[in-house]
C-alpha positions, 0 to 999 in steps of 0.5 A: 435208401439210406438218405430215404431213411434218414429223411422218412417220418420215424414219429407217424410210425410206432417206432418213434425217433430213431435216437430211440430205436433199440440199439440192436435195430440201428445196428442192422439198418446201417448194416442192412444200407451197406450190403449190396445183396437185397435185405430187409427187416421187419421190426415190432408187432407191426412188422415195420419195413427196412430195406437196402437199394439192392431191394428196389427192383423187386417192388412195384415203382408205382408204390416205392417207396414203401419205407416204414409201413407195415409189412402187410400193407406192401404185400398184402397177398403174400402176407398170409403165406409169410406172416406164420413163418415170421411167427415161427422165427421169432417164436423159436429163434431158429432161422427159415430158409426158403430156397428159389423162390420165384419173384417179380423184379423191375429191372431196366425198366421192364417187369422181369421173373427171377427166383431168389432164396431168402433167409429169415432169421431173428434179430433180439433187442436191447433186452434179448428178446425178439425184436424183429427178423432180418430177411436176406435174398439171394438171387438163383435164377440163373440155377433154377432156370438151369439145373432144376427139372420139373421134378425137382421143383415138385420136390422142393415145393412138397418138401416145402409143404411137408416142413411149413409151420401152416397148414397146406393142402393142395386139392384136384378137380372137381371131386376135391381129391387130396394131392398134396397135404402137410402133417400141420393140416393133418393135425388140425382135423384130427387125420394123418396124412395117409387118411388123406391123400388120395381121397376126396377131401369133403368125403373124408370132413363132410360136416365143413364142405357147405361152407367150404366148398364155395370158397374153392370153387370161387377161388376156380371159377375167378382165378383170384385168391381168396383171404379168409381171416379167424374162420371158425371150424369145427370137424369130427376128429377120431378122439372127438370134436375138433374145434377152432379157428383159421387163417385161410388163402385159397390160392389158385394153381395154373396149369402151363395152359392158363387153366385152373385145376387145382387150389391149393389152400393154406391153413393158419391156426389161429385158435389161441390168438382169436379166443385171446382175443375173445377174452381180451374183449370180454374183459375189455367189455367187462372193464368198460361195464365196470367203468361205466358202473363204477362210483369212481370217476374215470377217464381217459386222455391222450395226446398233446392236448389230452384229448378225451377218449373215455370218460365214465357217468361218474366223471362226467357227474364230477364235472357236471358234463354228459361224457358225450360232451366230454369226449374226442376234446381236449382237456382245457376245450372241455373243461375250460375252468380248470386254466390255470389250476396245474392240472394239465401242466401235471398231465403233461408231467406224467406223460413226459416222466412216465411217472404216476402222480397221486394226491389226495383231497386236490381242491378243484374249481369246476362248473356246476350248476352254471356256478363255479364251485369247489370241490375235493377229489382223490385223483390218481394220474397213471401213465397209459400204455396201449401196448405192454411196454409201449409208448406212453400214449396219454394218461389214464385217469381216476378221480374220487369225488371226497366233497361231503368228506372234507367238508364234514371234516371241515365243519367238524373242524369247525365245531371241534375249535368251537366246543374247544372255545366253549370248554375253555371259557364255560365257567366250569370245570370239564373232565372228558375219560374214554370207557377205560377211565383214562383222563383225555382233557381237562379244562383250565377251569378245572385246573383252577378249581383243583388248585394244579395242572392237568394230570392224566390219569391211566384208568380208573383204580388211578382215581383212588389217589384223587384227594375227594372226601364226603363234605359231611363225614369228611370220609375219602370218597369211595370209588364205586360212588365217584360219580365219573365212575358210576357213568363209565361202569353202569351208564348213569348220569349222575347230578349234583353230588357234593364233595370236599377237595383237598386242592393242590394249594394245601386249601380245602375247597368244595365242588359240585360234580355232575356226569354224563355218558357220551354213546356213539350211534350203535349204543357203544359208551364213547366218553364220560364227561364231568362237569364240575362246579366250585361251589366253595365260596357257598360252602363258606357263605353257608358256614358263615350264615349257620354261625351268624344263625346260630349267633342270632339264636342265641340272642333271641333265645336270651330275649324274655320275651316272645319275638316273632319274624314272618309274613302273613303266611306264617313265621319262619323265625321264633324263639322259646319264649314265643312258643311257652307264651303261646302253648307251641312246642315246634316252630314248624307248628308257628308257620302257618297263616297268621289268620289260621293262628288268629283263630287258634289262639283266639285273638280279642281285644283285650277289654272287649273281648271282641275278636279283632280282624286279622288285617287289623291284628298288629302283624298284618298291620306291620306288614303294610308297613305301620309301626304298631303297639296293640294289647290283646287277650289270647288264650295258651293253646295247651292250658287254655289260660288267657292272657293278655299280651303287648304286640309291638310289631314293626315292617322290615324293609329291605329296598323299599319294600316291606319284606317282613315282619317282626313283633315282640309279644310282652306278656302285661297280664299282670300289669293289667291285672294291677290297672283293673284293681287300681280301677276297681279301687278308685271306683269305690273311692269314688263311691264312698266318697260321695257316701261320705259326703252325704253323710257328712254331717250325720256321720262325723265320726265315721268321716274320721275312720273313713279318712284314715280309711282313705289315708290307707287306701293311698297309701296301698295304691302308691305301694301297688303303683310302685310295685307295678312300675317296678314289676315293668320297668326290670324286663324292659330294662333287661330287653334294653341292657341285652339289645345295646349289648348286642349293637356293641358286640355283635354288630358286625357278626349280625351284619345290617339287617340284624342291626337294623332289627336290633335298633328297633327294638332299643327304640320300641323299648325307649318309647315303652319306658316313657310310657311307664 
């Protein structure tokens, strides 16, 4: 035997190689091979069989060897009878001794009856707990055949009967009278042994005689055991209903004739073990219900090849594959795409290691759709066990599918690094606060328009020691109206305010602000963000223009006469002397349509008296572009006086393109006063002249008064031309002396189009002077 064991196949067994048996089962195999006294071990849940030379003859040859099997496979008959006595031993730790137990041996080649006593006794494994029992026999045939009489061996059986951890009942004749009974079975329907014996055993139990009776009297009528396993009973017991279930042997008693008389039954309570049982596979149905319901992809693999035993709806959509298609195939067979992806090689850790592997996010490949495609999962690789502290047998598998997660992670990512590109290059400078005010990113424009580094701000009473000031007062800007703390306190989105900051620099610049609150989907403030513009350049650009305005003010409003700059939907620009000249207070009053003041101010032809058409008037021809001098009678808006003015208007061009106008009114009434008396003089020069010479002769001496009449009248009209001329030439002068005035000194400040203006003006003054 020891050479069968050494060469027997240990790892078709649940035990495995033998340099990883316990250490306390190697130590009773060796010892077990050299004793010369029949002994056997029965070792693990399975009962697996040991046994020496010295236990040979007592097995049939045709089946010896029967090395490593399961005990009940070799004696399945007596199994039931051994099996509780097993239990017990291995359950209390106290041995059982079965005395001259009758046996079948094989000895020199014959069948021969011996009687043996055995041993059981419990062997512990490495960590102290029951591991098996050690079976010893002892031959005592030789006593038995002897020194024991029938009643003797009566005793020893009812003693037997009487002590047995199974339940025994020994029943007589038809009637099914009680000979013999334990307390074990006793108990089990609720009776003592008294209120048995003798008594007809269905008279006593009648609810279980239909279903018990013809097993007995099957067992009688073929002489062959009957073995009934978890039988379901239920009895009336004195304190209520008894139920549960049975092991049971019906076991036939033959008389010395061959006859059957009696039956004797053993009755096994397994009660606990089957509702154990039970409610293991509530749960096991409960957990499959589970996997099969869960959102999680679930599988189970074992073996070498990892062979699928389970695998849930969810892992079989994870992989695109029915579990049908999945399961009783190897992992790589059915799932070829994932060669090559560390998968099976991590499986194969986790079995060999025992060490679970757990990782979240694992990119893997797999077939979907008929395309190979990538997807994310979170997988736990457990060590599976199908017995508590077993052998690890295969992996137990669970897979999330974080697919949607990741790539919105990914594309969220992806957008992060864009807005990030955005806010760094957006010509503006960026500003984000949380709802308490803390400053959580500023932009490098904003760095740029506040002249120093990022500064964080806690919250917002910290924002009292930004130097921000209203542009107009040049107050410190209050708190409550920072815009940033007007989004974050009452939600509003704030545009366009202006203000003055004092920039890290020492430089005083200006920006414009303007914020907005962030809300996330249940209507919480998530940020406030505030963009700020610099618009100090303007700022400058607009003090720039008031000065240079205000520069050209002052010119215009030295000019003696009206000047007007617009189009022919009105003017935008006017000094004081136009308004008097025309009766106007406001200059507002002056931008209307120049038709519309045409007709105001009645604009004629200064002789005629004729209205003139407004595209014939100067400054509508002016904008198309001519250079026009155009006498006109109007009357004052206030005083109804008329008189007569000098429109000399010219185009501005800018581009090459007419843009505007400008038109310097000169008030001539008294020049042409002076030219219509000079008219009227000469007229009736001419009149007496031909007066005179009609009456030359009759009237010489009046021709001596007449002449020096005439001598008088040239006299006064040299004086009044001289006058005139004089009176005409001072403001002209004077618009010539201040416009070269201003080319010298103001040049710059008026900048190009000013200039521009102020050089026609010299040259309309030049061409006025020739024409005096």
């Amino acid at each position: 035997m020891g050479t069968l064991t050494r060469q027997h196949d240990w790892v078709s067994t649940s035990l495995g190689l033998p340099n990883q048996w316990p250490y306390s089962l190697r130590v009773s195999v060796s010892n077990l091979l050299r004793a010369n006294l029949p002994m056997l071990v029965l070792w693990g849940e399975d009962h697996v069989l040991f046994y020496n030379d010295a236990v040979i003859p007592g097995l049939d040859p045709e089946r010896h060897p029967v090395l490593g099997q399961p005990v009940r496979e070799v004696w399945e008959q007596e199994w039931a009878i051994v099996e509780p006595v097993v239990k017990k031993v291995l359950h209390s730790g106290e041995p059982v001794s079965f005395q001259d137990i009758p046996l079948t041996i094989y000895r020199h080649g014959q069948a021969e009856k011996v009687f043996c006593t055995f041993s059981v006794s419990q062997v512990l494994n490495d960590e102290g707990a029951p591991g098996g029992v050690l079976v010893t026999c002892l031959e005592t045939t030789h006593d038995v055949l002897t020194h024991k009489s029938l009643e003797v061996s009566e005793k020893r059986f009812q003693d037997l009967v009487k002590e047995a951890a199974v339940g025994i009942i020994v029943l007589t004749g038809e009637e099914m009278r009680v000979d013999i009974v334990n307390e074990t079975y006793a108990q089990l329907i609720g009776r003592s042994q008294e209120e048995l014996i003798g008594k007809e055993l269905f008279k006593v139990i009648p609810e279980v005689e239909a279903y018990f009776r013809p097993n007995i009297d099957l067992v009688k009528r073929t002489g062959k055991p009957l073995y009934l396993f978890e039988t379901p009973y239920s009895v009336q017991g004195h304190k209520g209903p008894i139920e549960g279930y049975l092991n049971l042997v019906y076991q036939p008693y033959r008389e010395s004739d061959g006859t059957i008389r009696d039956v004797i039954v053993f009755c096994n309570e397994v009660t606990e073990q089957v509702r154990a049982m039970q409610r293991n596979e509530e749960r096991q149905q409960q957990l499959l219900s589970l996997f099969e319901q869960s959102q999680v992809g679930i599988a189970i693999l074992e073996g070498e090849n990892l062979i699928f035993r389970m695998a849930n709806p969810f892992y079989g959509q994870l992989v695109d594959r029915a579990p049908e298609q999945l399961i009783g195939k190897p992992l790589l067979e059915a799932l070829p795409e994932l060669v090559g992806q560390g998968f099976n090689e991590q499986l194969q850790k986790v079995i060999t290691t025992g060490v679970p592997f757990v990782s979240n996010e694992v990119a893997a490949q797999v077939v979907r759709n008929n395309q190979l495609q990538t997807i994310y999962v979170n997988i736990t690789f457990q060590p599976h066990r199908r017995v508590e502290n077993g052998p690890i047998v295969g992996v137990f598998v669970v897979a999330t599918d974080v697919t949607q997660q990741v790539k919105a992670r990914q594309a969220l990512h992806a957008e992060q690094i864009q807005l990030n590109t955005i806010l760094r290059e957006v010509p503006v400078g960026i500003l984000i606060a949380n709802p308490n005010g803390e400053l959580i990113y500023g932009n490098p424009q904003v760095e740029q328009i506040f002249r120093h580094p990022f500064r964080v701000s806690k919250d917002i009473e910290a924002y009292k020691n930004w130097a921000l000031f209203d542009p107009l007062t040049g107050d410190p800007f209050p708190l409550d109206a920072m815009p940033m703390v007007r989004t974050l306190l009452h939600g509003e989105t704030v545009v366009g305010v202006e203000m003055k900051l004092k920039r890290g620099d020492g430089t005083w610049g200006y920006a414009s602000v303007n914020t907005v609150p962030v809300y996330d989907d249940q209507g919480q403030l998530l940020l406030g963000v505030a963009a700020f513009i610099d618009i100090t350049a303007r700022k400058q650009a607009e003090e720039a223009l008031r000065l240079s305005e205000s520069r050209l003010r002052a010119v215009l409003e030295s000019i003696s006469d009206g000047l007007y700059i617009g189009g022919l939907e009105g003017i935008t620009l006017v000094n004081q002397a136009a308004l008097d000249q025309l009766g106007f207070t406001t200059a507002a009053e002056l931008n209307r349509h120049i038709g519309t003041l045409a007709e105001e101010i009645q604009t004629r032809d200064w002789q005629t008296g004729e209205f003139i058409p407004v595209e014939r008037q100067a400054f509508a021809r002016a904008m198309g572009g001519e250079h026009v001098v155009q006498d006109v009678r109007v009357r004052h808006r206030l005083s109804g006086e008329e008189r007569v003015v000098r429109c000399a208007a010219s185009p501005v061009v800018v581009e090459g393109k007419v843009v505007a106008a400008v038109a310097i009114n000169s008030d001539v009434t008294s020049q042409r006063q002076a030219e219509e008396a000079l008219r009227q003089s000469e007229e009736r020069y001419r009149q007496l002249s031909k007066e005179l010479e009609n009456r030359v002769q009759a009237r010489t001496q009046e021709l001596q008064i007449a002449n020096l009449d005439l001598t008088r009248s040239n006299a006064n009209l040299k004086q009044f031309a001289y006058v005139a001329s004089h009176d005409l030439q001072e403001p002209l002068r004077k618009i010539q002396s201040f416009s070269t005035l201003l080319q010298k000194k103001y040049s710059t400040e008026l900048g190009p189009q000013g200039f521009d203006l102020l050089s026609r003006i010299v040259k309309a003054g030049e061409r006025m002077s020739t024409l005096i």
